[in-house]
mmCIF file of the N, C-alpha and C atoms, coordinates in Angstrom:
data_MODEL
# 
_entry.id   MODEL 
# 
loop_
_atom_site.group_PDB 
_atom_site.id 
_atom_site.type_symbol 
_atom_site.label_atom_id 
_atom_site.label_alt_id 
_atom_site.label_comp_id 
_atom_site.label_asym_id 
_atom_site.label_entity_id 
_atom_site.label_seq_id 
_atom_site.pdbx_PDB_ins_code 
_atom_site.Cartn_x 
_atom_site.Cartn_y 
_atom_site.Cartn_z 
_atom_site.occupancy 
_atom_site.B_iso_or_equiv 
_atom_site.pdbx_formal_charge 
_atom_site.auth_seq_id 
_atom_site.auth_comp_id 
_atom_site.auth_asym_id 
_atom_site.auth_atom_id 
_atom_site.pdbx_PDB_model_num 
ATOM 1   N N  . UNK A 1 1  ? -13.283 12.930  -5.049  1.00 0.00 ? 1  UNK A N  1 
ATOM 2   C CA . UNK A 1 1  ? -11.878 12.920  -4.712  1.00 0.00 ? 1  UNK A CA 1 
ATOM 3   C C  . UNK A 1 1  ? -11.022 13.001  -5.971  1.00 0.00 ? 1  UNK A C  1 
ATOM 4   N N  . UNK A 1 2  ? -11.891 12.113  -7.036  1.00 0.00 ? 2  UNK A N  1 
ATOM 5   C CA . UNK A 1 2  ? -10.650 12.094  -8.488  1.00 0.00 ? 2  UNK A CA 1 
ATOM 6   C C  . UNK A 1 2  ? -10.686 13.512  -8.972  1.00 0.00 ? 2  UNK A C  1 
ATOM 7   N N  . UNK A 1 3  ? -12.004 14.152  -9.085  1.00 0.00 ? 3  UNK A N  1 
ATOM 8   C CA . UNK A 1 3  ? -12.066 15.699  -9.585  1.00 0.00 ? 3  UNK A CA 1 
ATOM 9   C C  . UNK A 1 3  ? -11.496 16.354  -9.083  1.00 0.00 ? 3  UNK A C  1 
ATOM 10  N N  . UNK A 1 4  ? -11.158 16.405  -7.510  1.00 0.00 ? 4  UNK A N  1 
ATOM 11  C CA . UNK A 1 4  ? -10.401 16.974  -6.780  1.00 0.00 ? 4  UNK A CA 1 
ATOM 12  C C  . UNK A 1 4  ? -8.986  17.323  -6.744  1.00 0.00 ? 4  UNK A C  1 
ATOM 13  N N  . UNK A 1 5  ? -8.561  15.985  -6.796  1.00 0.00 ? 5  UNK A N  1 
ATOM 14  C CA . UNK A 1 5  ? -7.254  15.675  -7.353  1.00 0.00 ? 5  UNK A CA 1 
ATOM 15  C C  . UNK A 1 5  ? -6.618  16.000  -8.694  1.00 0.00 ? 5  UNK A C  1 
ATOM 16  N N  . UNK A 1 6  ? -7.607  16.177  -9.758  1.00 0.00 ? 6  UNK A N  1 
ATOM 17  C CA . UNK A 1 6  ? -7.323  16.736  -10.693 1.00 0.00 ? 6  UNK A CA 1 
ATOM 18  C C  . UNK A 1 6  ? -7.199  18.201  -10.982 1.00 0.00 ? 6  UNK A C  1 
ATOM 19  N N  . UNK A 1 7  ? -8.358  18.489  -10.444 1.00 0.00 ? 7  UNK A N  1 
ATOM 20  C CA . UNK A 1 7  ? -8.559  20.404  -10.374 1.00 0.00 ? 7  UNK A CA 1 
ATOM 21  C C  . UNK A 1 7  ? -7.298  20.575  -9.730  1.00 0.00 ? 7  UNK A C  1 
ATOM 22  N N  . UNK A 1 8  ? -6.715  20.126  -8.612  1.00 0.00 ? 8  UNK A N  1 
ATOM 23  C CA . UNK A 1 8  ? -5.279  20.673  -7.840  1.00 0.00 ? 8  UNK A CA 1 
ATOM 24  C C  . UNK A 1 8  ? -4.306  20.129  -8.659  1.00 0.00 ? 8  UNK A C  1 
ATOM 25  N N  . UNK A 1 9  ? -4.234  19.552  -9.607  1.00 0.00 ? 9  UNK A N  1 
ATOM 26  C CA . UNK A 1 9  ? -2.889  18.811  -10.371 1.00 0.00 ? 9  UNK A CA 1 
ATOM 27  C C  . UNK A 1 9  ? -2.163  18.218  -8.925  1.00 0.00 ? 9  UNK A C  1 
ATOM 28  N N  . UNK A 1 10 ? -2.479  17.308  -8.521  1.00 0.00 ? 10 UNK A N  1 
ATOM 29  C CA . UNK A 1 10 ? -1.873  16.587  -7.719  1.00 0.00 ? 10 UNK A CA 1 
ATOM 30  C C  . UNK A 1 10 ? -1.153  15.627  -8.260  1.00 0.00 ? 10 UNK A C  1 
ATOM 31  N N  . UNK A 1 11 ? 0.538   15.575  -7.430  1.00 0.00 ? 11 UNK A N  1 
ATOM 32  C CA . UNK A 1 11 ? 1.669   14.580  -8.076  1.00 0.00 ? 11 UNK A CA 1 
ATOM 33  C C  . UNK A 1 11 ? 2.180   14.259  -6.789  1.00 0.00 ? 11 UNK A C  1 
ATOM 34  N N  . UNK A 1 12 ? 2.472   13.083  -7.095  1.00 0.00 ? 12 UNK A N  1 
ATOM 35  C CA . UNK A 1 12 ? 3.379   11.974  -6.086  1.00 0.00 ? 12 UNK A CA 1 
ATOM 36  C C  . UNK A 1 12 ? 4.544   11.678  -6.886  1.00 0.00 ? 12 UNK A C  1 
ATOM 37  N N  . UNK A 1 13 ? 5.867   11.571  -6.179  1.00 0.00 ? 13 UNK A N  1 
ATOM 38  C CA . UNK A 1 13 ? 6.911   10.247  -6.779  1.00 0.00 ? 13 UNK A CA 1 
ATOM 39  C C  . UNK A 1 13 ? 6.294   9.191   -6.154  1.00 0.00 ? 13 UNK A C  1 
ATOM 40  N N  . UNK A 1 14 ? 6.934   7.966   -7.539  1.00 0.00 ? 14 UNK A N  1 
ATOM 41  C CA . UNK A 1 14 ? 6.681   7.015   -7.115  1.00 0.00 ? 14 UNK A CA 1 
ATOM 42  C C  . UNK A 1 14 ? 7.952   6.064   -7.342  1.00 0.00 ? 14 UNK A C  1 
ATOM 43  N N  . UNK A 1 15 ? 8.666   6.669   -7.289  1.00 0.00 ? 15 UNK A N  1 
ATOM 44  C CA . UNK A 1 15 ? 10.163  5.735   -6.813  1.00 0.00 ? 15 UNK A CA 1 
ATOM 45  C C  . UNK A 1 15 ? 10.819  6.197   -5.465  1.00 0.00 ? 15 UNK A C  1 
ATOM 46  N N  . UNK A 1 16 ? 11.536  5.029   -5.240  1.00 0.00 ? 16 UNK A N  1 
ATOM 47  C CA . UNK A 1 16 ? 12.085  4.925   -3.673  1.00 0.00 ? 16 UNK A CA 1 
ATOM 48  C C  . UNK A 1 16 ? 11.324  4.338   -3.030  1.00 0.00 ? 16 UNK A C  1 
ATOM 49  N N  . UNK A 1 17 ? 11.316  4.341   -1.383  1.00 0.00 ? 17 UNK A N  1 
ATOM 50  C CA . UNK A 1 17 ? 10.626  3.476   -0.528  1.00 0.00 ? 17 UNK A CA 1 
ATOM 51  C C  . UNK A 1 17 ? 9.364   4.305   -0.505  1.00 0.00 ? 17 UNK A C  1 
ATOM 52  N N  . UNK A 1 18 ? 7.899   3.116   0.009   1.00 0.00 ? 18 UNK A N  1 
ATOM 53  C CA . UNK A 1 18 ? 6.873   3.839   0.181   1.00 0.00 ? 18 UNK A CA 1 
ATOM 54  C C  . UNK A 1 18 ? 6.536   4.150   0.966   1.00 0.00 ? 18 UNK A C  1 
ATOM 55  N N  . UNK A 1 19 ? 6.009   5.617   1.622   1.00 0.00 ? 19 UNK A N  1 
ATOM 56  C CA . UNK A 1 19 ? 5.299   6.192   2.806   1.00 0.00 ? 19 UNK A CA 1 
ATOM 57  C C  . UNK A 1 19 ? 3.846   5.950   2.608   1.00 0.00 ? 19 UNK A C  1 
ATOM 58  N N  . UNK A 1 20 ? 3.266   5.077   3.677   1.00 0.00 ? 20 UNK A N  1 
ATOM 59  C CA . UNK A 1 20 ? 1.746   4.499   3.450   1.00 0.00 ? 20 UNK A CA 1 
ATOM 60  C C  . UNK A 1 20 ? 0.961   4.851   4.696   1.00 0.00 ? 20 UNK A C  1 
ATOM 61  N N  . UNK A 1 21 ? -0.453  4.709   4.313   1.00 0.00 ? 21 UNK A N  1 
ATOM 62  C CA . UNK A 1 21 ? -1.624  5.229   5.434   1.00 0.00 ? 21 UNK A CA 1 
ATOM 63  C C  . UNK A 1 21 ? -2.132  3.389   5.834   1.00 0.00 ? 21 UNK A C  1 
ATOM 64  N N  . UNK A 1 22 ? -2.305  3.133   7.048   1.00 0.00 ? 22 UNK A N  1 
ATOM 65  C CA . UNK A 1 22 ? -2.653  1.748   7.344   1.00 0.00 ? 22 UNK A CA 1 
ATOM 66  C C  . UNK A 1 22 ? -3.874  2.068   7.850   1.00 0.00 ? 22 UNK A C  1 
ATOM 67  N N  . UNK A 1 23 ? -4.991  1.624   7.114   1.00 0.00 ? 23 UNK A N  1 
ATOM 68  C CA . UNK A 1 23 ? -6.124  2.022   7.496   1.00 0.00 ? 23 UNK A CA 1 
ATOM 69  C C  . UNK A 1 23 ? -7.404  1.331   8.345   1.00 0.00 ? 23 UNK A C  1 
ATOM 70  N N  . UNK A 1 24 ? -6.654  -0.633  8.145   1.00 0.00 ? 24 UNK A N  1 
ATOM 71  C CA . UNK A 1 24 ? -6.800  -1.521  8.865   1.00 0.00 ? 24 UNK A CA 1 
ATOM 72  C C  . UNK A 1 24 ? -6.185  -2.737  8.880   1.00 0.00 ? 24 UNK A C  1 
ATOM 73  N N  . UNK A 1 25 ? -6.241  -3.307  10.113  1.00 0.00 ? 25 UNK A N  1 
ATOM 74  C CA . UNK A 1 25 ? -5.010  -4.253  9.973   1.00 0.00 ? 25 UNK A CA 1 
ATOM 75  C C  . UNK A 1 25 ? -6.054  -5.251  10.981  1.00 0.00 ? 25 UNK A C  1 
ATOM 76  N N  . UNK A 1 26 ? -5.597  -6.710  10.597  1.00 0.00 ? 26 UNK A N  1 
ATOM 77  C CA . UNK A 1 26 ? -6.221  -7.532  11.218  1.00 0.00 ? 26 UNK A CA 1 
ATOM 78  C C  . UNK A 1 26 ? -5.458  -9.172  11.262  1.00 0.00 ? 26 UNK A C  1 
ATOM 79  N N  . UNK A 1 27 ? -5.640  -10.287 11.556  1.00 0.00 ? 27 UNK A N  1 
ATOM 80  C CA . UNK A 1 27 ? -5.054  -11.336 11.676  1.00 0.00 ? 27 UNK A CA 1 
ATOM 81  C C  . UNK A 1 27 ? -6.236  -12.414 10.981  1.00 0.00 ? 27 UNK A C  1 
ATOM 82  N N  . UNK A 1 28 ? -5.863  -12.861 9.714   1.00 0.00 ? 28 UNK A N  1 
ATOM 83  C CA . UNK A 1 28 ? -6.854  -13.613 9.055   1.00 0.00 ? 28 UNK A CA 1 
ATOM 84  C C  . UNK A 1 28 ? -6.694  -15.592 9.192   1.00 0.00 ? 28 UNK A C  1 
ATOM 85  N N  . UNK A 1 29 ? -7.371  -16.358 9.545   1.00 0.00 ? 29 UNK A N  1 
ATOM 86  C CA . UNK A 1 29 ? -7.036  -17.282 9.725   1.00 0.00 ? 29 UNK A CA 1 
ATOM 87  C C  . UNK A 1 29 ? -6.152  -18.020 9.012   1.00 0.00 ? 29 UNK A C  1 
ATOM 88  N N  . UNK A 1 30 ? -6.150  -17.973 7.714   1.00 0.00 ? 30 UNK A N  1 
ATOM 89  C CA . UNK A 1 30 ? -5.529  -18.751 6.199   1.00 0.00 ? 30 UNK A CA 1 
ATOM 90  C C  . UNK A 1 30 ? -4.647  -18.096 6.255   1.00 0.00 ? 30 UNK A C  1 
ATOM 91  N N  . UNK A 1 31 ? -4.241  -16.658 6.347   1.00 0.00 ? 31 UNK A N  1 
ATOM 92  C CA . UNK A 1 31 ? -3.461  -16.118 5.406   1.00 0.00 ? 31 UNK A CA 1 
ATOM 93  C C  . UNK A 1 31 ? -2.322  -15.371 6.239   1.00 0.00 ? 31 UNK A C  1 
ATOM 94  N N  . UNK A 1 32 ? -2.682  -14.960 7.827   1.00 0.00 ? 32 UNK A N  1 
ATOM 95  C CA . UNK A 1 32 ? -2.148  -14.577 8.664   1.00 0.00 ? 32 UNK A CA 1 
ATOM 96  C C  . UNK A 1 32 ? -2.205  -12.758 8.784   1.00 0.00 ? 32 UNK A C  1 
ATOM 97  N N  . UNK A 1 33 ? -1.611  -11.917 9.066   1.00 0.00 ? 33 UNK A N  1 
ATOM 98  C CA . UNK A 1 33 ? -1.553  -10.936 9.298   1.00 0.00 ? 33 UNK A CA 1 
ATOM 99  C C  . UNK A 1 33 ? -2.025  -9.944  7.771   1.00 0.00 ? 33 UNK A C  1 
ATOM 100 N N  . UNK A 1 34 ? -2.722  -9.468  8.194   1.00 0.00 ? 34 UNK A N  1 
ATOM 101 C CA . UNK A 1 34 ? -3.529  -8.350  6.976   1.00 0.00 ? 34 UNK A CA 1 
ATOM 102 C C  . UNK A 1 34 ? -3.640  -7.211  7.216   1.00 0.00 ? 34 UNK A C  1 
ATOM 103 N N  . UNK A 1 35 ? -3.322  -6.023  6.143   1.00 0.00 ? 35 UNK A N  1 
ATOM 104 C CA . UNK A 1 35 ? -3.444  -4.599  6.279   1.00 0.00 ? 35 UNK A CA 1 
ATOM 105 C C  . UNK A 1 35 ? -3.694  -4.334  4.929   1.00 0.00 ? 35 UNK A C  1 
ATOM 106 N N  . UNK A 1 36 ? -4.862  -3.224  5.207   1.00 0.00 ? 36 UNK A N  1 
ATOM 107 C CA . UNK A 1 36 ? -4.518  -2.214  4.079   1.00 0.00 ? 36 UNK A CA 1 
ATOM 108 C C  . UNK A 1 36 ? -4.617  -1.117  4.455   1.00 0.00 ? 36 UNK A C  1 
ATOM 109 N N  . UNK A 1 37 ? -3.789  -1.051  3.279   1.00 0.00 ? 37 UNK A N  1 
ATOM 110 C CA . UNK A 1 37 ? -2.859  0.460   3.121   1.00 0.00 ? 37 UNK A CA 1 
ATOM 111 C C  . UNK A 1 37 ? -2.842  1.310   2.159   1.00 0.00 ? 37 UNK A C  1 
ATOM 112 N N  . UNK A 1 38 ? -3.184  2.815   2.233   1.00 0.00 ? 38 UNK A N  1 
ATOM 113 C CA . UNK A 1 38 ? -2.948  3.377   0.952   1.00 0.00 ? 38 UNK A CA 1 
ATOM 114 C C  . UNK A 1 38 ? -1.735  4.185   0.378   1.00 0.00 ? 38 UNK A C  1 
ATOM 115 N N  . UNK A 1 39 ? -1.137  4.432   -0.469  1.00 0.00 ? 39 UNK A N  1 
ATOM 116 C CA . UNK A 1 39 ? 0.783   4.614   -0.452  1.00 0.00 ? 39 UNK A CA 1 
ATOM 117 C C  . UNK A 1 39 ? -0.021  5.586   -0.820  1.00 0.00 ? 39 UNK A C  1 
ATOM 118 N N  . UNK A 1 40 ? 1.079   6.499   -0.350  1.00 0.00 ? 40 UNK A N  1 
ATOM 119 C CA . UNK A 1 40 ? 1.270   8.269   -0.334  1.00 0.00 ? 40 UNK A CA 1 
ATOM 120 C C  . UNK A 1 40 ? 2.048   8.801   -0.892  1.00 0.00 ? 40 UNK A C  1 
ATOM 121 N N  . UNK A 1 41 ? 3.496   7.904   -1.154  1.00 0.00 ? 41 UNK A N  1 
ATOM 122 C CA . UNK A 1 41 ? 4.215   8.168   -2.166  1.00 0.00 ? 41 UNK A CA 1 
ATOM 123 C C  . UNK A 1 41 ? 5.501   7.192   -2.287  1.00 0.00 ? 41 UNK A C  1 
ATOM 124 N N  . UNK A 1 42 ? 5.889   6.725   -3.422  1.00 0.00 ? 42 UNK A N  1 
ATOM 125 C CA . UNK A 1 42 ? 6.447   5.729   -3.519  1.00 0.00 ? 42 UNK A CA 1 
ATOM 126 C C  . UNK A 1 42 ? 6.144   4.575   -3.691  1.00 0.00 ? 42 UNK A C  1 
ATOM 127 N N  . UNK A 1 43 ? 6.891   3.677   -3.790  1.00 0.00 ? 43 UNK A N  1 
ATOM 128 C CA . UNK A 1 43 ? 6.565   2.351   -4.558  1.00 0.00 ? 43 UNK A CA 1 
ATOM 129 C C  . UNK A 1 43 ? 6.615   0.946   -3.422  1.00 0.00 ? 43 UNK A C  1 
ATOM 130 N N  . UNK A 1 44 ? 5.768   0.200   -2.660  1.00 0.00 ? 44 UNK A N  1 
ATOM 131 C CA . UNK A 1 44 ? 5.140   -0.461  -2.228  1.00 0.00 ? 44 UNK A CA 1 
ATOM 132 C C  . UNK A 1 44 ? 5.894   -2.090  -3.263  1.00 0.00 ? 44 UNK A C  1 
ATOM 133 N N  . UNK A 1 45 ? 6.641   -2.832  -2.710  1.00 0.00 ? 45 UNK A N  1 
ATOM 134 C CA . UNK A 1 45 ? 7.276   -3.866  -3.391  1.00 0.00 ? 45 UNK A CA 1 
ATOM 135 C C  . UNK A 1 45 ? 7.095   -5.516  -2.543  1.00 0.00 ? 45 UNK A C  1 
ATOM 136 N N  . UNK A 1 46 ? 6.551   -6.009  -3.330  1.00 0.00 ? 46 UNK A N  1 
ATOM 137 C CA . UNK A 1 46 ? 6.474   -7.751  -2.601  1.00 0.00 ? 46 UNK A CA 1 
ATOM 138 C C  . UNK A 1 46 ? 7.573   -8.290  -2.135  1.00 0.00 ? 46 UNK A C  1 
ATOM 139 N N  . UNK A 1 47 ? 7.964   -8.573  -1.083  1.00 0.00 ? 47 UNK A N  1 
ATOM 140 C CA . UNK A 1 47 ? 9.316   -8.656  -0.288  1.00 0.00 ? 47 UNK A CA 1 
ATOM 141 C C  . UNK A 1 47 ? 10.277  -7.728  0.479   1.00 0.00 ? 47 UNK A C  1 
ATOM 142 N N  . UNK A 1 48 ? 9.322   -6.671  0.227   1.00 0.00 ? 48 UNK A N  1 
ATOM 143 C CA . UNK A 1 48 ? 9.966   -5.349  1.265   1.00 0.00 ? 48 UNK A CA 1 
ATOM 144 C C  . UNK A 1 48 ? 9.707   -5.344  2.850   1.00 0.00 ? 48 UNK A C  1 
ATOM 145 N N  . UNK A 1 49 ? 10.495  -4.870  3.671   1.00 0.00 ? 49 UNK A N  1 
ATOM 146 C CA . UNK A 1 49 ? 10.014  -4.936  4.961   1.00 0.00 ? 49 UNK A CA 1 
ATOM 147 C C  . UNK A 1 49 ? 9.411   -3.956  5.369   1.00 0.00 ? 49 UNK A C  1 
ATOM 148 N N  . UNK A 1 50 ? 8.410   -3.805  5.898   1.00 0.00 ? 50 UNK A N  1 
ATOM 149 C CA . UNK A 1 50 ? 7.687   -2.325  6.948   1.00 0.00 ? 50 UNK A CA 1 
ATOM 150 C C  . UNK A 1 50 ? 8.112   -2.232  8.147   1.00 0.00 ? 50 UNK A C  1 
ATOM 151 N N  . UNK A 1 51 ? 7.773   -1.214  8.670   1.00 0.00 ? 51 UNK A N  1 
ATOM 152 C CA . UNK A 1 51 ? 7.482   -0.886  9.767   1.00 0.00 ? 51 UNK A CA 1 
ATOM 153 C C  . UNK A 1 51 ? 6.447   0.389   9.504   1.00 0.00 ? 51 UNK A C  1 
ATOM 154 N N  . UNK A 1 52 ? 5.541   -0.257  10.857  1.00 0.00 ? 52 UNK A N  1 
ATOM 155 C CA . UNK A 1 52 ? 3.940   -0.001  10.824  1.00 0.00 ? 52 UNK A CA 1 
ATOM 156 C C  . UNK A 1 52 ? 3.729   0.385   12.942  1.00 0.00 ? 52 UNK A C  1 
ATOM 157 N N  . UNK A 1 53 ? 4.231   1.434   13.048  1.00 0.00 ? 53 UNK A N  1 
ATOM 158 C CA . UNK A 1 53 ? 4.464   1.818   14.643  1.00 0.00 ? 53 UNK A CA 1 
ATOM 159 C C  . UNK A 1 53 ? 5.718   1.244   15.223  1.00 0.00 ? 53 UNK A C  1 
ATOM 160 N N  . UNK A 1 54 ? 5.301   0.312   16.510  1.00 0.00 ? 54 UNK A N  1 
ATOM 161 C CA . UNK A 1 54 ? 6.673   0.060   16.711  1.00 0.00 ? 54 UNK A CA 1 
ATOM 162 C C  . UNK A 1 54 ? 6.443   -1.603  15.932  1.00 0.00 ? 54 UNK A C  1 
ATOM 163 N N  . UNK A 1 55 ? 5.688   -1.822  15.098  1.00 0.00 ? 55 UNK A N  1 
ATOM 164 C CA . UNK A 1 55 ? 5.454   -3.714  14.879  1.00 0.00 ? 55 UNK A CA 1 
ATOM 165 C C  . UNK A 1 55 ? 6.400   -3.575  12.944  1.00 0.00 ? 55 UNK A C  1 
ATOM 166 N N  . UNK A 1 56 ? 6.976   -4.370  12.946  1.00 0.00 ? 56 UNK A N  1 
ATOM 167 C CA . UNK A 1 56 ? 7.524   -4.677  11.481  1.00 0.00 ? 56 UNK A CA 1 
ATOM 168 C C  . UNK A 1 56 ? 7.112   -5.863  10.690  1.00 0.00 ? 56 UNK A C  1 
ATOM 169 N N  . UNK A 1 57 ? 7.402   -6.442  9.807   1.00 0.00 ? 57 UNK A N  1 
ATOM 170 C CA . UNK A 1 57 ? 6.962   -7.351  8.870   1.00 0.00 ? 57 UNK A CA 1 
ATOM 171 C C  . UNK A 1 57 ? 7.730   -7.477  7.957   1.00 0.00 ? 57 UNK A C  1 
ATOM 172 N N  . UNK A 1 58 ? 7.438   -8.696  7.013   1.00 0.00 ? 58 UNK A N  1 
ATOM 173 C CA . UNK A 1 58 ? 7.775   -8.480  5.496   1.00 0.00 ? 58 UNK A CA 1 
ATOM 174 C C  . UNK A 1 58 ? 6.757   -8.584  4.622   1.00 0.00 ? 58 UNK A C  1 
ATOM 175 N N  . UNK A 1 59 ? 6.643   -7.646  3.715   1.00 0.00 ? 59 UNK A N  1 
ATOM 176 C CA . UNK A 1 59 ? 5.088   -7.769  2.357   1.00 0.00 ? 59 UNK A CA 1 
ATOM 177 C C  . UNK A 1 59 ? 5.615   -9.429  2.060   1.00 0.00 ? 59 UNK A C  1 
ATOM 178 N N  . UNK A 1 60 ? 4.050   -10.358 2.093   1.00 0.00 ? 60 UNK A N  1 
ATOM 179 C CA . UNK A 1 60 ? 4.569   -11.464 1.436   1.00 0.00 ? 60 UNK A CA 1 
ATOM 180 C C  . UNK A 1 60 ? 4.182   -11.610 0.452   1.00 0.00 ? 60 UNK A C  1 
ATOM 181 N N  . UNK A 1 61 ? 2.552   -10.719 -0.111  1.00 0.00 ? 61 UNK A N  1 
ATOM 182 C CA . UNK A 1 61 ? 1.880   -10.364 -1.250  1.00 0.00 ? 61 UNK A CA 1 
ATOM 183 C C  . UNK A 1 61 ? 0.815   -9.266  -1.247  1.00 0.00 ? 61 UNK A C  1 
ATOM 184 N N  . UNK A 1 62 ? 1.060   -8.865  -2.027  1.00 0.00 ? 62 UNK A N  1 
ATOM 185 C CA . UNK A 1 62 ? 0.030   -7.594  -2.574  1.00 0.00 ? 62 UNK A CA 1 
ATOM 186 C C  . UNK A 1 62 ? -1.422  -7.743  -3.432  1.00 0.00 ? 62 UNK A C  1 
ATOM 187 N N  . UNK A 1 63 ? -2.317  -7.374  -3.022  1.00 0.00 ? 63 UNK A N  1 
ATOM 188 C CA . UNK A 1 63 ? -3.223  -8.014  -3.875  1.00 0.00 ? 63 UNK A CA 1 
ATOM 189 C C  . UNK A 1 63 ? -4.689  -6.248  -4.268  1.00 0.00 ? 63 UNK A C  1 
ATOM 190 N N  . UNK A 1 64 ? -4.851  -6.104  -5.396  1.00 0.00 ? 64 UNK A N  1 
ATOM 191 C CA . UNK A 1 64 ? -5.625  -4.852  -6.010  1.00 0.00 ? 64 UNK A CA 1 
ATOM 192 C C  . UNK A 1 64 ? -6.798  -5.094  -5.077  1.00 0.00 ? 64 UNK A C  1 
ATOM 193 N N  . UNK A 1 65 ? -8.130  -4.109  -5.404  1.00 0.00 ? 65 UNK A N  1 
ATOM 194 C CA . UNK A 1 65 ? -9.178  -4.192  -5.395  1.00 0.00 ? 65 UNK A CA 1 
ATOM 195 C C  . UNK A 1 65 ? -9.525  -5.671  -5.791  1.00 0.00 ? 65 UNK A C  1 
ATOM 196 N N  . UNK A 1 66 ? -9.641  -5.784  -6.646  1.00 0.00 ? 66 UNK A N  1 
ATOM 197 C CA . UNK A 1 66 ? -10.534 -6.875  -7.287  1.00 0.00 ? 66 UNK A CA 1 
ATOM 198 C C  . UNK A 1 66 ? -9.756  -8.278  -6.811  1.00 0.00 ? 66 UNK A C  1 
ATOM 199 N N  . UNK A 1 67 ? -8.779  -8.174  -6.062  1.00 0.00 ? 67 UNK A N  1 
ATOM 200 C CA . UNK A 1 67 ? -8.116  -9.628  -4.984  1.00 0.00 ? 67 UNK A CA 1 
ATOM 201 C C  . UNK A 1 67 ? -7.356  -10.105 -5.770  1.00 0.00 ? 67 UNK A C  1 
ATOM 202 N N  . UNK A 1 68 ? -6.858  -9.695  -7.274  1.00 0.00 ? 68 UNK A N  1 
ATOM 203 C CA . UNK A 1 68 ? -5.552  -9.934  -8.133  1.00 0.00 ? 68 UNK A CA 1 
ATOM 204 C C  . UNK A 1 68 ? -4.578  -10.297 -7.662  1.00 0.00 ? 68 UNK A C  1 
ATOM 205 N N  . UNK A 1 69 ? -3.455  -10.666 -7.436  1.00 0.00 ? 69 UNK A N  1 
ATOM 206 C CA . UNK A 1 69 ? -2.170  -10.551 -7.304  1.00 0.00 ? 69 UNK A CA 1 
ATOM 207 C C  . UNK A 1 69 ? -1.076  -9.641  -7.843  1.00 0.00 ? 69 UNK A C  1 
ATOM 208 N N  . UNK A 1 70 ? -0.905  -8.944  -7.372  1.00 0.00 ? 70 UNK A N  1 
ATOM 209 C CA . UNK A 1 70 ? 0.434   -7.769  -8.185  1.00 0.00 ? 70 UNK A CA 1 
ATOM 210 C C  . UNK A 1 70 ? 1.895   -7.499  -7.326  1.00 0.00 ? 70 UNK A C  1 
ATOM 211 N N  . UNK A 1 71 ? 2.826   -7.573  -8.158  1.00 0.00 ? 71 UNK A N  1 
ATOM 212 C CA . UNK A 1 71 ? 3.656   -7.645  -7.095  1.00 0.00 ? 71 UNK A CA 1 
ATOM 213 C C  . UNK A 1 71 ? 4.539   -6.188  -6.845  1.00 0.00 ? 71 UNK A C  1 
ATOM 214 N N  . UNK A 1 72 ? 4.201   -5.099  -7.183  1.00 0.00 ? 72 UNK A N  1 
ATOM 215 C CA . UNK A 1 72 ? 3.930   -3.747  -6.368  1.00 0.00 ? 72 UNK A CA 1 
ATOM 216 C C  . UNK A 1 72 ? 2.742   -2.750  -6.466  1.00 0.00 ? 72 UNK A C  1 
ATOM 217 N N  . UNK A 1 73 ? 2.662   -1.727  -5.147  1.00 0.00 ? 73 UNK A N  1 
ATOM 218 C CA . UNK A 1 73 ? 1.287   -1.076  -5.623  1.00 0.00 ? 73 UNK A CA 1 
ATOM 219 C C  . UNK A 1 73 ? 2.368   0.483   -5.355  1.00 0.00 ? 73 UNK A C  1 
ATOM 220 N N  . UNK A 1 74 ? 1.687   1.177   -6.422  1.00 0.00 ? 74 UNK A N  1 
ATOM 221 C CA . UNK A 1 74 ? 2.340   2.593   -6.498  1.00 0.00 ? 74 UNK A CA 1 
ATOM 222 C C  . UNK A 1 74 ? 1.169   3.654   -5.946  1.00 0.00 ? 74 UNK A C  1 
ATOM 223 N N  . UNK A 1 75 ? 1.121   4.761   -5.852  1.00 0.00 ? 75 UNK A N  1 
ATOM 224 C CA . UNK A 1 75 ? 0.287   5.774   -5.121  1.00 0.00 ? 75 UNK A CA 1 
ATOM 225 C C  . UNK A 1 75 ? -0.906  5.809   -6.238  1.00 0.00 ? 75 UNK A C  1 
ATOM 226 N N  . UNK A 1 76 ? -2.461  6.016   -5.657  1.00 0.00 ? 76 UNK A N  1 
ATOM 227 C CA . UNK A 1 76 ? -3.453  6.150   -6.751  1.00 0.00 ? 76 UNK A CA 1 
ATOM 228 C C  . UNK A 1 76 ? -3.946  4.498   -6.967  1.00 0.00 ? 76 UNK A C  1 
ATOM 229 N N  . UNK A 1 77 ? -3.544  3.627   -6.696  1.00 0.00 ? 77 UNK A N  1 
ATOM 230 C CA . UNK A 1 77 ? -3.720  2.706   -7.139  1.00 0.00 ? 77 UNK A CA 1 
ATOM 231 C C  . UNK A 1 77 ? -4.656  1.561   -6.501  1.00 0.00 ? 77 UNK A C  1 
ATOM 232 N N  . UNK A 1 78 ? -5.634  1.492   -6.992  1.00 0.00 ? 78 UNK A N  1 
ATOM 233 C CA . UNK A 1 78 ? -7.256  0.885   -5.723  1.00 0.00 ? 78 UNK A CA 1 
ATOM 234 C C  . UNK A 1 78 ? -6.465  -0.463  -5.410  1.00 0.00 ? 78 UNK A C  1 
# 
């Protein structure tokens, strides 16, 4: 996919609101409502509100691959 992406020079903005892929979403006991998502373009911000079909929310935290804490995720970003 990265070679891929490279051979095509593929570019995203990544300012403004983010357009994201929800790829699963679930209800975790501790932590409450969970999704991930991969941004498609734009910038993904801790305290932003979604809407995800007809259901909305607010991000209460963002967390990488490795279960970090970050408090936005931009496009490309595991």
């Amino acid at each position: 996919l990265l070679l891929q992406a490279e051979m095509m020079d593929l570019k995203s903005r990544v300012d403004g609101p983010a357009q994201a892929y929800v790829v699963e979403a679930r209800v975790d006991r501790g932590r409450g409502p969970l999704a991930t998502a991969i941004v498609k373009a734009g910038t993904l911000v801790c305290g932003q509100h979604v809407v995800v079909g007809a259901e909305w929310g607010k991000i209460r935290a963002i967390r990488d691959m490795l279960g970090k804490s970050t408090d936005r995720a931009r496009p490309a970003m595991p």
